[in-house]
FIZADO-560488 format. One line per field, with one value per residue (C-alpha): x, y, z; residue in three letters. Coordinates in Angstrom, 2 decimals, decimal comma. Each point is the difference from the previous one (the first is absolute). Example, Ala and Ser with C-alpha at 12.3 -4.5 7.8 and 13.67 -1.06 7.14 Angstrom:
BEGIN
x = [12,30	1,37]
y = [-4,50	3,44]
z = [7,80	-0,66]
rest = [ALA	SER]
END
This chain:
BEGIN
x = [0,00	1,04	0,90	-1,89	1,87	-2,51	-2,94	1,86	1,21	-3,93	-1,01	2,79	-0,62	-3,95	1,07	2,26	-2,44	-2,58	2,50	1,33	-3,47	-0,46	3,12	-0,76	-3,61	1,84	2,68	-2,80	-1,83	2,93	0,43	-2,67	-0,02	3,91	-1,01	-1,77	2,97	-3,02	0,94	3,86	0,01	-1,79	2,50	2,71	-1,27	-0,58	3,55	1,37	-2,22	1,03	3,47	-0,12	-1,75	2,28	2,99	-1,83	-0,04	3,54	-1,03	2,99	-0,24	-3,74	0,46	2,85	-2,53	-2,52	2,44	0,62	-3,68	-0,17	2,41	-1,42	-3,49	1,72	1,48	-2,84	-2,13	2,71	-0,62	3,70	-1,41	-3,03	-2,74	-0,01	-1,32	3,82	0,23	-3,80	1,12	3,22	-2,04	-2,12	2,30	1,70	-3,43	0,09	3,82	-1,58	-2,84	2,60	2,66	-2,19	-1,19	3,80	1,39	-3,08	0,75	4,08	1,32	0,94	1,71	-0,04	-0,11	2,46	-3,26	-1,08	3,96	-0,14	-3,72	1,27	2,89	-2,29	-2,24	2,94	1,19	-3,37	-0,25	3,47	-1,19	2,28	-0,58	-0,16	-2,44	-3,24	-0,38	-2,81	2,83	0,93	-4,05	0,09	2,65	-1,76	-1,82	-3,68	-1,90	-1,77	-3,78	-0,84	-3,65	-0,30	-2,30	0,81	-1,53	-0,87	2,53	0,16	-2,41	0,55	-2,47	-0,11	0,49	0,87	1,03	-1,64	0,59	-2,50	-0,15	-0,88	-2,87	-1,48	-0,02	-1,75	-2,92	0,00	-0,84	-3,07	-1,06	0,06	-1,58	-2,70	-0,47	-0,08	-2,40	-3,02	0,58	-0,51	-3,28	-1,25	-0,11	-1,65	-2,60	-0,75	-0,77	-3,08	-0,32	0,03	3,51	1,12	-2,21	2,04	3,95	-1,21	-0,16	3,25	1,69	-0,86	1,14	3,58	-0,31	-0,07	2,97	1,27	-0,74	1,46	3,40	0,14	-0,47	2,99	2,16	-0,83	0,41	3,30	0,93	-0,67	2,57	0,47	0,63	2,37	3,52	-0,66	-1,22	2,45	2,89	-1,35	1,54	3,44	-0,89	-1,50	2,76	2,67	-1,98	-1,00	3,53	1,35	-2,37	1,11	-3,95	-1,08	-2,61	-1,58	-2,07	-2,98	-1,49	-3,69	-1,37	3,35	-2,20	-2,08	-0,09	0,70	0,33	3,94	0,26	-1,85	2,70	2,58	-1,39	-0,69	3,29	1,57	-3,46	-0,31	3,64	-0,66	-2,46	2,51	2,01	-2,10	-1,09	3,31	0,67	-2,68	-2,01	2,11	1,43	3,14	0,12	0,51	-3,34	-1,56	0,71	-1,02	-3,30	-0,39	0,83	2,19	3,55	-0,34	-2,67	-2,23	-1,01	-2,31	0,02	-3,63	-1,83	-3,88	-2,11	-3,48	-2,38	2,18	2,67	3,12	-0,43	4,29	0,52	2,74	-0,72	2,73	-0,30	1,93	-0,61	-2,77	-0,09	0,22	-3,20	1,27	3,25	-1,99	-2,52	2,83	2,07	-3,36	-0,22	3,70	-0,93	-2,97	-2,13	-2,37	-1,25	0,39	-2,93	-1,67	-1,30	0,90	-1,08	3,14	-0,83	1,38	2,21	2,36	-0,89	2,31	3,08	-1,03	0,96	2,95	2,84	-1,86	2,24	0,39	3,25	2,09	3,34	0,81	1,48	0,52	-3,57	-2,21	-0,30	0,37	-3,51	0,17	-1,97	-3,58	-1,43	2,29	-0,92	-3,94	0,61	1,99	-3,06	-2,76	1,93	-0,75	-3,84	0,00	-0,25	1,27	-0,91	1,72	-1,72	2,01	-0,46	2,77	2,36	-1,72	0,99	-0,61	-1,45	0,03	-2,63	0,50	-2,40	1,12	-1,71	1,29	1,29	1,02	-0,96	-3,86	-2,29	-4,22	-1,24	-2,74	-0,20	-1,19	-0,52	0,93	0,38	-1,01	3,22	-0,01	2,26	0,40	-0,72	1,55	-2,96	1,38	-0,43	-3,48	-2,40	-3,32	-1,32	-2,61	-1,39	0,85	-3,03	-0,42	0,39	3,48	1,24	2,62	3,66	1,37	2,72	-0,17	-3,49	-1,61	-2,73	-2,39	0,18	-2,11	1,03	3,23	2,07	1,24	2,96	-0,25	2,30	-1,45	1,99	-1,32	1,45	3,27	1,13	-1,51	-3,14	-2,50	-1,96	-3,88	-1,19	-1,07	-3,84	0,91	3,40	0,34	2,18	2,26	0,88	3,81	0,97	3,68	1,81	-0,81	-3,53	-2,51	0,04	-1,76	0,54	-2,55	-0,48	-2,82	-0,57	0,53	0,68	0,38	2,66	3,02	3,26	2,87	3,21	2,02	2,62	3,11	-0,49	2,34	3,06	-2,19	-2,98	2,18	-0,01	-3,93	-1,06	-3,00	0,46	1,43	-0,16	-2,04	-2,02	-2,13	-3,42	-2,12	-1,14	3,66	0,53	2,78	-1,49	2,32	0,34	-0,12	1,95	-2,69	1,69	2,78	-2,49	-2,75	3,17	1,60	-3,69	-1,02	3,51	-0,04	-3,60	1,32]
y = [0,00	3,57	2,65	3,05	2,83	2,59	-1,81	-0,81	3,68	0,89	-2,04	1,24	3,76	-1,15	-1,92	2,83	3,03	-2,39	-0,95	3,81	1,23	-2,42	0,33	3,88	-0,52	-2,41	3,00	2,34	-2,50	-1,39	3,67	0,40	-4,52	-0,42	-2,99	-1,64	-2,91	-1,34	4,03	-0,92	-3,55	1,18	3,30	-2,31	-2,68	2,94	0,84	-3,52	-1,16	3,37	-0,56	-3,58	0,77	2,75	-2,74	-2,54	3,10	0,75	3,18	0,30	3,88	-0,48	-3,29	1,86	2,85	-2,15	-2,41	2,94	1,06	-3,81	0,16	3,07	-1,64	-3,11	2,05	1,26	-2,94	-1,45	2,81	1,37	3,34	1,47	1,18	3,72	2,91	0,36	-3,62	0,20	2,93	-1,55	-3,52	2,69	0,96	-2,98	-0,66	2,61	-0,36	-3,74	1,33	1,90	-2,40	-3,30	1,76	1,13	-3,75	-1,49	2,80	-0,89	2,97	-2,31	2,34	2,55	4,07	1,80	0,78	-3,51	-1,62	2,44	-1,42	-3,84	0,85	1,83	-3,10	-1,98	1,98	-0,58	-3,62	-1,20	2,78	3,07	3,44	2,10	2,59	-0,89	0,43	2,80	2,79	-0,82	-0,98	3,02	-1,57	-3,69	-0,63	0,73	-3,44	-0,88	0,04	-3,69	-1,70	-2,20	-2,39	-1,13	-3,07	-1,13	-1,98	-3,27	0,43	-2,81	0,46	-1,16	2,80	1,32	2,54	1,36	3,16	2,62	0,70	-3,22	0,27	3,28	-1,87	-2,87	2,11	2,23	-3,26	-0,58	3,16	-0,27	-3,60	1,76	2,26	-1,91	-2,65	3,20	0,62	-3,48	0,03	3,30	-2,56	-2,49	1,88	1,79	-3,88	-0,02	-4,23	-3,10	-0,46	3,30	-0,09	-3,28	1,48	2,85	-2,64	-1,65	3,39	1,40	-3,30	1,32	3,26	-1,12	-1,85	2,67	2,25	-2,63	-0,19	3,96	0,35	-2,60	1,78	3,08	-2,36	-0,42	3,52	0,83	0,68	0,98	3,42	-1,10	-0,36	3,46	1,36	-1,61	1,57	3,75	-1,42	0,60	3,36	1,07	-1,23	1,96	3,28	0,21	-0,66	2,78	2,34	-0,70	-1,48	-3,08	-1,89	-3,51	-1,45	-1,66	-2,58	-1,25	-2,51	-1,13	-2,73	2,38	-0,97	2,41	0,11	-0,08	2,91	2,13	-0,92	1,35	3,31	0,17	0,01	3,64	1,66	-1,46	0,29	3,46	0,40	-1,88	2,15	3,12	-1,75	-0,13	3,50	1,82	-2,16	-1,54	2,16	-0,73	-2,19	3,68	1,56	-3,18	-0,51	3,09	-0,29	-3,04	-2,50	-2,89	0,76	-2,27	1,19	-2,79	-0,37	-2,29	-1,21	-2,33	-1,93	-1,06	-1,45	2,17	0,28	-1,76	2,83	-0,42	2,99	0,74	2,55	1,23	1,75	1,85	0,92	3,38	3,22	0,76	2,35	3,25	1,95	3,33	-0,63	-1,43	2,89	2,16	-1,39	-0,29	3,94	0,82	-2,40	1,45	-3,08	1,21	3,78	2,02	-0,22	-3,06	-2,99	-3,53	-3,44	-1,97	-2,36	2,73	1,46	-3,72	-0,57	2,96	-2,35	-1,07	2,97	0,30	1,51	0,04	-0,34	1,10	-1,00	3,15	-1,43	-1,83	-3,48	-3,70	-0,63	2,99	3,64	0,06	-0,15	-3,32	-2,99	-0,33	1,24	-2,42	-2,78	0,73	0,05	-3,12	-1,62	1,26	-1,74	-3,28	1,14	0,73	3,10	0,71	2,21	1,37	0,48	1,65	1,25	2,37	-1,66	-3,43	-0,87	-0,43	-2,79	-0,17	-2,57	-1,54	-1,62	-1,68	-2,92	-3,63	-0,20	2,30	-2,58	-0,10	2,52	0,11	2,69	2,03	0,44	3,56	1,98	3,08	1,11	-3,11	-1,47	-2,20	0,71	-2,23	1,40	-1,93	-1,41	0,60	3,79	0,36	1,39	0,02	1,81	1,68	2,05	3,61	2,29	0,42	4,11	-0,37	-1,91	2,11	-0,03	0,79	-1,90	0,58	0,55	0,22	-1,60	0,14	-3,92	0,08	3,53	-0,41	1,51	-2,92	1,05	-2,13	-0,55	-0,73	-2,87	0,27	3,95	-0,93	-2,56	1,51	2,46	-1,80	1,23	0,23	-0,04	-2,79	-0,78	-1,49	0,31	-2,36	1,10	-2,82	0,99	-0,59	0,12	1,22	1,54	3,66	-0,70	-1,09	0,89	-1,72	-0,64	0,46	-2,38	-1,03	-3,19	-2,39	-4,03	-1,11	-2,22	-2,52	-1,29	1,52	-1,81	3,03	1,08	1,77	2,91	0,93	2,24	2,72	-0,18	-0,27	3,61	0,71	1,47	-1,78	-3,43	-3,17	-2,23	-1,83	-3,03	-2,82	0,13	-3,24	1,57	0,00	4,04	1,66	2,18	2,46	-0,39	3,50	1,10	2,04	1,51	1,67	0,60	2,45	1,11	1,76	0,86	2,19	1,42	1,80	1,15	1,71]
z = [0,00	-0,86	2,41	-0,79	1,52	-0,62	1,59	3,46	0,07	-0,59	2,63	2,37	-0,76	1,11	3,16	1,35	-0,73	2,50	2,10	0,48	0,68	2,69	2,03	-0,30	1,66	2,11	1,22	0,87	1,61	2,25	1,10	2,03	0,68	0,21	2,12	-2,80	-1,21	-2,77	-1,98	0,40	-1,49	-3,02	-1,09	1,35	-2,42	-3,52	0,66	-0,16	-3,12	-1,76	0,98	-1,25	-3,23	-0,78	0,40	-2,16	-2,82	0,43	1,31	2,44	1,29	0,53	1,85	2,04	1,12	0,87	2,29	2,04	-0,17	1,64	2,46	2,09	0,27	0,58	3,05	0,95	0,04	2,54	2,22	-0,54	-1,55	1,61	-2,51	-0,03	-2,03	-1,17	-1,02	-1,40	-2,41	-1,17	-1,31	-1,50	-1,82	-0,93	-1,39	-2,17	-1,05	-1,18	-2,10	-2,11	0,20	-1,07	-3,27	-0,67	0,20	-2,35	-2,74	-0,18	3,04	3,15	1,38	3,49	-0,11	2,50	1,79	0,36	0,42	3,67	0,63	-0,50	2,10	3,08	-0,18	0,31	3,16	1,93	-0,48	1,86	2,56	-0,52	0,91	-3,97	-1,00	-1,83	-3,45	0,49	-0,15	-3,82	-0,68	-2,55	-2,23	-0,24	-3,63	0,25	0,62	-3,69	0,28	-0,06	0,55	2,84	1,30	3,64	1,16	3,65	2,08	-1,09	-2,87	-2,48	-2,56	-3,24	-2,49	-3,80	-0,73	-3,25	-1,62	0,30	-3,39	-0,72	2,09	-1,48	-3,14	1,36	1,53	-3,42	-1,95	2,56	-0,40	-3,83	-0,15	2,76	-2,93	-2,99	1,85	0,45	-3,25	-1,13	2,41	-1,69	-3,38	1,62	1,60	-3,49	-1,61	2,18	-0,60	1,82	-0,63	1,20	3,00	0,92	-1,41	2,43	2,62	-0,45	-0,46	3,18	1,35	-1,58	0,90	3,95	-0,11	-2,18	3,65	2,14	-2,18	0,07	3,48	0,78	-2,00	2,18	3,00	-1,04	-0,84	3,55	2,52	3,53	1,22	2,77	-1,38	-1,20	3,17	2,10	-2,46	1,73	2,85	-0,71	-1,49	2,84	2,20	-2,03	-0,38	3,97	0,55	-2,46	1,25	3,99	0,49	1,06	-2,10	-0,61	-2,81	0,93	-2,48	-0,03	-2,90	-1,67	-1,35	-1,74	-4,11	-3,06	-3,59	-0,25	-2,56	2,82	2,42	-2,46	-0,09	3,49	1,60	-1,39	1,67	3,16	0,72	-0,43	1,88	3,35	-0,80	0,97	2,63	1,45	-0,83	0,50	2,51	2,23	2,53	1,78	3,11	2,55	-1,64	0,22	3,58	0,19	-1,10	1,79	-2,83	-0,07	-1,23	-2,73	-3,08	-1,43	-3,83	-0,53	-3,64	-0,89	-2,80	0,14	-2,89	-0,09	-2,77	-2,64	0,99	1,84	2,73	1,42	2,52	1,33	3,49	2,54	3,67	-0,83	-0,21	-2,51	-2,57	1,11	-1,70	0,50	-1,38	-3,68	0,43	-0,20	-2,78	-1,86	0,43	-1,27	-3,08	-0,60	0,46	2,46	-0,19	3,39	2,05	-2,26	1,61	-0,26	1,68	1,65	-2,60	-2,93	2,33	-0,04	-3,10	-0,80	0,70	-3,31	-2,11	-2,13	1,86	3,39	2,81	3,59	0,82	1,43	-1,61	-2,86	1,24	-1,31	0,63	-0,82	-0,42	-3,73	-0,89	-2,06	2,36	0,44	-3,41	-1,53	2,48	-1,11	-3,47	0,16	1,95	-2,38	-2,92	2,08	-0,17	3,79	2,59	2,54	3,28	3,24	3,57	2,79	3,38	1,51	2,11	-0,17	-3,45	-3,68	-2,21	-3,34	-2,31	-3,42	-1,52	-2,91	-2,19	0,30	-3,82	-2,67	-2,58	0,04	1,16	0,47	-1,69	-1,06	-3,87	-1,28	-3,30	-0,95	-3,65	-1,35	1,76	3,19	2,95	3,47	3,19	3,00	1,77	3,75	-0,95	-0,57	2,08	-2,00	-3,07	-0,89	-3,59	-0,86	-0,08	-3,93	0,89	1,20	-3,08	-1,56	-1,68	3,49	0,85	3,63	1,92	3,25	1,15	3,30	1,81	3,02	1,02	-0,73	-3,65	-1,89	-2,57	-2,96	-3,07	-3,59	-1,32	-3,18	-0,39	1,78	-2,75	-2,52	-1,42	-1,96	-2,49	1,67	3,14	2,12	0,39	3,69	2,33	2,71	3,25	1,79	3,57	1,44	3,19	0,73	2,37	-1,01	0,36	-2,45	-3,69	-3,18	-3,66	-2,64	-2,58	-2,53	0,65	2,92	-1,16	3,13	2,13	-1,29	0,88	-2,39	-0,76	0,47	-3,40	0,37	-2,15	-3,22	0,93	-2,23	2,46	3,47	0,60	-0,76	3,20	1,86	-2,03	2,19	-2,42	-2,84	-0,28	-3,06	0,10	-0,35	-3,17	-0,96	0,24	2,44	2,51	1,87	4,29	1,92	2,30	1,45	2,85	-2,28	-2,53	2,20	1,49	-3,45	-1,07	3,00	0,62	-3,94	0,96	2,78]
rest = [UNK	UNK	UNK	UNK	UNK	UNK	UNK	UNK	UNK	UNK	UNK	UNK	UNK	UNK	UNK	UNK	UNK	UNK	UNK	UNK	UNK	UNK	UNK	UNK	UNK	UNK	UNK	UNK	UNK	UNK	UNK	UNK	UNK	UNK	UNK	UNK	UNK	UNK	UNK	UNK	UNK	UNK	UNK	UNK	UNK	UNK	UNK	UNK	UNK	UNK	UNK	UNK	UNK	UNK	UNK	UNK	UNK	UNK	UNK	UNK	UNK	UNK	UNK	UNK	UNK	UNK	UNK	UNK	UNK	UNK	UNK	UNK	UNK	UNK	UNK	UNK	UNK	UNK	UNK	UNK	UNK	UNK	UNK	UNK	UNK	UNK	UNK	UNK	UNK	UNK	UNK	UNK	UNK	UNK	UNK	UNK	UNK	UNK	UNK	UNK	UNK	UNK	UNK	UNK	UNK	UNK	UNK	UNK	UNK	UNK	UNK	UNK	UNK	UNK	UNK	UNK	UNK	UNK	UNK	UNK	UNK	UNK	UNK	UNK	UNK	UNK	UNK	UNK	UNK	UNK	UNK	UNK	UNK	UNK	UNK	UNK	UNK	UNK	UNK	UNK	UNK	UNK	UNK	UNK	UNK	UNK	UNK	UNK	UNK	UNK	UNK	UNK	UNK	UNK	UNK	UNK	UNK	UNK	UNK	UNK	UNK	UNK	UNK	UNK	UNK	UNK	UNK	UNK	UNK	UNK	UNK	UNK	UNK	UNK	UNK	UNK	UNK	UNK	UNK	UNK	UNK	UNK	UNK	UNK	UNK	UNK	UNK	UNK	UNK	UNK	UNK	UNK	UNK	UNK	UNK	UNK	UNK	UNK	UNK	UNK	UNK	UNK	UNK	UNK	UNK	UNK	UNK	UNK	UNK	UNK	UNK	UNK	UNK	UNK	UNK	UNK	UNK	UNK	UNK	UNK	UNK	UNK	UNK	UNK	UNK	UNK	UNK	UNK	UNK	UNK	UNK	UNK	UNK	UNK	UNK	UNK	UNK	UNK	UNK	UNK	UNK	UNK	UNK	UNK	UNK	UNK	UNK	UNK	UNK	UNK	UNK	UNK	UNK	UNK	UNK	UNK	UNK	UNK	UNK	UNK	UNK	UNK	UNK	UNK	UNK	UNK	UNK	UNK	UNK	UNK	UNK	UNK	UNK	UNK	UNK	UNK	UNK	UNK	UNK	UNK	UNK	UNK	UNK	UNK	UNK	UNK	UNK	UNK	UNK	UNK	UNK	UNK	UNK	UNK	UNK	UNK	UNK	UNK	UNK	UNK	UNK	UNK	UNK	UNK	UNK	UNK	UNK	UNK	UNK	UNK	UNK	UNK	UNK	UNK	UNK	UNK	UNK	UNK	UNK	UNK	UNK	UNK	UNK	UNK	UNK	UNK	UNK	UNK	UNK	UNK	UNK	UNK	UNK	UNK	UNK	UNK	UNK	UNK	UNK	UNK	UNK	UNK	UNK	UNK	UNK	UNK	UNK	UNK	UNK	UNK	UNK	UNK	UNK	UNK	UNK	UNK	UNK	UNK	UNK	UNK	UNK	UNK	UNK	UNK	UNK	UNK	UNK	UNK	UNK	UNK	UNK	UNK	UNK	UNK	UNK	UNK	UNK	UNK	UNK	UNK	UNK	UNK	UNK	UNK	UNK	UNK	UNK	UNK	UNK	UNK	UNK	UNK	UNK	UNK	UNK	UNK	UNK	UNK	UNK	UNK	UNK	UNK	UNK	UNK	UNK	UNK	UNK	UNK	UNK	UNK	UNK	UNK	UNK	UNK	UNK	UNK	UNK	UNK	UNK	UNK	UNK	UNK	UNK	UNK	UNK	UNK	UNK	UNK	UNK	UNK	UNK	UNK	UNK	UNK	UNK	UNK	UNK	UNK	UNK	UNK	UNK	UNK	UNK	UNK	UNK	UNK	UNK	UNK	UNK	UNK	UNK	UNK	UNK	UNK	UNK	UNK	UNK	UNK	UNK	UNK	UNK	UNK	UNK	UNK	UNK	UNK	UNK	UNK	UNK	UNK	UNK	UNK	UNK	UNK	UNK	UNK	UNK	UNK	UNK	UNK	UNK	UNK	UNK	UNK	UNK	UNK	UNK	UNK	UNK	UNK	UNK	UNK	UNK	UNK	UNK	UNK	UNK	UNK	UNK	UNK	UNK	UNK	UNK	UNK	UNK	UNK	UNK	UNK	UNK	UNK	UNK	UNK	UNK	UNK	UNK	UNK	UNK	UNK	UNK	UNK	UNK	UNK	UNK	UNK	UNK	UNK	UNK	UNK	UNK	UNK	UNK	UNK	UNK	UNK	UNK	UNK	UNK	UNK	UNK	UNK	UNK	UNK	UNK	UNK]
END
């Protein structure tokens, strides 16, 4: 049998990434349970199968680093080096001297920096028990960690996997979603034959078309991922920053277990690592204020996941300060945001955090005060179809909620009309509709109308993609809900509800404002998905 070199190197590369995630959870985690010998065996145990593969490879720098790596949890598993937050930070960053050292060897550059030569050498030191200064002195001159995905399993956990790529898997649910559509096309024949025989091949096909549904929904199943190994990655961050900062701080997790589409998770780490960051920064005060104020030294984030109404709900909550209303109110003022003298709910008055170049921060640092944070981190969440909302009470604390749908791959919709074109509303924003008055029919593209006492700003989607030639006999009105309050979009024509196999758009279409994405029709037509959120968004803001 053949040796294939490039597949064992695959497999290594895959092994390590896991393996490096888990002795990282396992570092923070022995912190604050150094007694806990379970955490030890397993980072002792990465370190010697790394070591070990990287001598199998011929990978003899790599395997070098990693011995040494070895030997100090080897010493501290004996007892002969006491776990300690200096020890705890120099693992970490053997860690991350390993995530760019692992991915050197497999492309052909075995070989140590300076930087990483002094960090081998201080690991060294600790292990046989000699007095030499951490690496954290020279941390500014060791290679940024590369970005790699992880998935950390549970102590012990020997399940049986694969490993599948997830394009492979997008194509796999695109051909359901394509034989989905192809088979009500094929019953839109059959019903048209209007015999015996298609009354019966009507039968058998929606015999198909079930285990068509079953086949889809497994391939959804497997799609799915936890949110844990993400979550418990936040650990370390928060860890680092606290330190940096001189604050204390510990992550909290709550539903781990909690499933997801896995091209949500992807686009979900930048945002809510973000938003721990201003947590840190801005909400967690430092151990003398919080003693102060009758705290505990130590802040708590608390980072959860919960499955409600075919959404996945995360919040991430602090016990810091709060936001400091008077402090936004201000900054609002000096950017002309809010008038002097106007009125606003607290609602409006957080959702200002939201604004382009919004920030409170009295000094530019590493973490904030250059006005580039939360509009980004809401603009990166609406392009996952979801909201997001913040609730804070001064000196108790801040939470923040996303809700986000469970897959980016299918959606349930509501199909609408406008200019003899159809469009898909996602179904999870819909309030109700109702009919225009016939008077108020017009070539408006924004309008107000009254809704139980209360003005209802509405956007014409027929004059926002284009001005056809006569007017409308009858305009319909679907209601959103969103976090700026309730606004609606007027269309001819309501079809009604479907699921949509969602399209990436062409590279020409991409930057069409209020348009997510496209979907096929059962009648074989494409049918653009709104964004509606960015859509009533641009519309009101040019009418105002």
């Amino acid at each position: 049998m053949t040796f294939d070199r490039t597949t064992v190197i695959a497999s290594f590369l895959a092994e390590s990434e896991e393996g490096l995630d888990r002795t990282e959870q396992y570092l923070i985690s022995a912190e604050a349970d150094p007694g806990n010998l379970e955490l030890l065996d397993e980072m002792f145990r990465v370190a010697h199968t790394i070591k070990g593969n990287a001598s199998a490879l011929d990978f003899p720098e790599l395997a070098g680093f990693a011995h040494v790596m070895e030997d100090l949890l080897e010493a501290v598993r004996k007892h002969e080096l006491a776990i300690s937050r200096d020890v705890i930070s120099l693992l970490l960053q053997a860690v991350d001297a390993l995530r760019v050292l692992i991915p050197a060897a497999a492309q052909g550059a075995d070989q140590l920096s300076p930087a990483q030569v002094e960090l081998k050498q201080v690991l060294a030191a600790r292990a046989v028990g000699h007095k030499a200064e951490t690496a954290a002195d020279h941390s500014d001159e060791l290679p940024s960690p590369k970005a790699v995905p992880g998935s950390a399993l549970p102590l012990n956990a020997r399940n049986r996997t694969l490993r599948v790529n997830v394009e492979k898997l997008d194509h796999m649910l695109n051909l359901t979603g394509e034989i989905a559509i192809a088979q009500g096309r094929l019953r839109r024949m059959m019903e048209e034959l209007k015999t015996e025989s298609g009354r019966k091949l009507i039968e058998l096909q929606r015999e198909i078309e079930s285990l068509q549904q079953d086949l889809q929904e497994q391939v959804m199943g497997v799609r799915l991922v936890p949110v844990g190994p993400l979550f418990q990655q936040f650990a370390r961050s928060v860890r680092d920053i606290s330190q940096s900062h001189q604050k204390l701080a510990r992550l909290e997790i709550i539903g781990g277990e909690v499933e997801v589409d896995t091209r949500v998770l992807e686009h979900l780490k930048d945002p809510l690592l973000h938003m721990i960051r201003n947590a840190v920064d801005h909400g967690i005060e430092s151990p003398q204020v919080r003693r102060a104020k009758g705290k505990k030294p130590a802040g708590l984030l608390r980072l959860s996941a919960v499955h409600k109404a075919g959404n996945i709900l995360i919040q991430l909550s602090d016990d810091g300060a709060g936001f400091n209303r008077q402090r936004i109110l201000a900054r609002a003022h000096s950017l002309n945001l809010v008038a002097e003298g106007e009125k606003i709910s607290d609602q409006e008055l957080l959702n200002l955090v939201f604004k382009a170049g919004f920030s409170t921060a009295e000094e530019v640092t590493d973490l904030s005060g250059r006005g580039v944070g939360m509009d980004v981190v809401r603009h990166n969440i609406e392009l996952l179809r979801g909201t997001i909302d913040i609730q804070s009470i001064e000196d108790q604390g801040t939470t923040i909620t996303i809700r986000l749908p469970l897959t980016l791959a299918i959606i349930d919709g509501f199909s609408v009309i406008a200019n003899d074109e159809t469009y898909v509303i996602p179904l999870e924003l819909i309030s109700e509709c109702l009919e225009l008055p016939s008077d108020q029919i017009s070539r408006e593209k924004v309008g107000v109308i009254n809704l139980r006492g209360e003005p209802l700003p509405y956007v014409r989607l027929r004059e926002v993609f284009g001005t056809p030639a006569d007017l409308p006999r009858r305009e319909q009105i679907v209601i959103l809900h969103r976090e700026e309050g309730q606004a609606g979009i007027a269309v001819e024509k309501l079809v009604g509800e479907c699921q949509a196999i969602i399209k990436p758009l062409n590279r020409i279409f991409r930057d069409v404002p209020g348009v997510s994405g496209s979907t096929i029709l059962d009648s074989g037509r494409v049918a653009l998905i709104l964004d509606v959120s960015t859509l009533l968004r641009k519309v009101i803001a040019e009418q105002t």
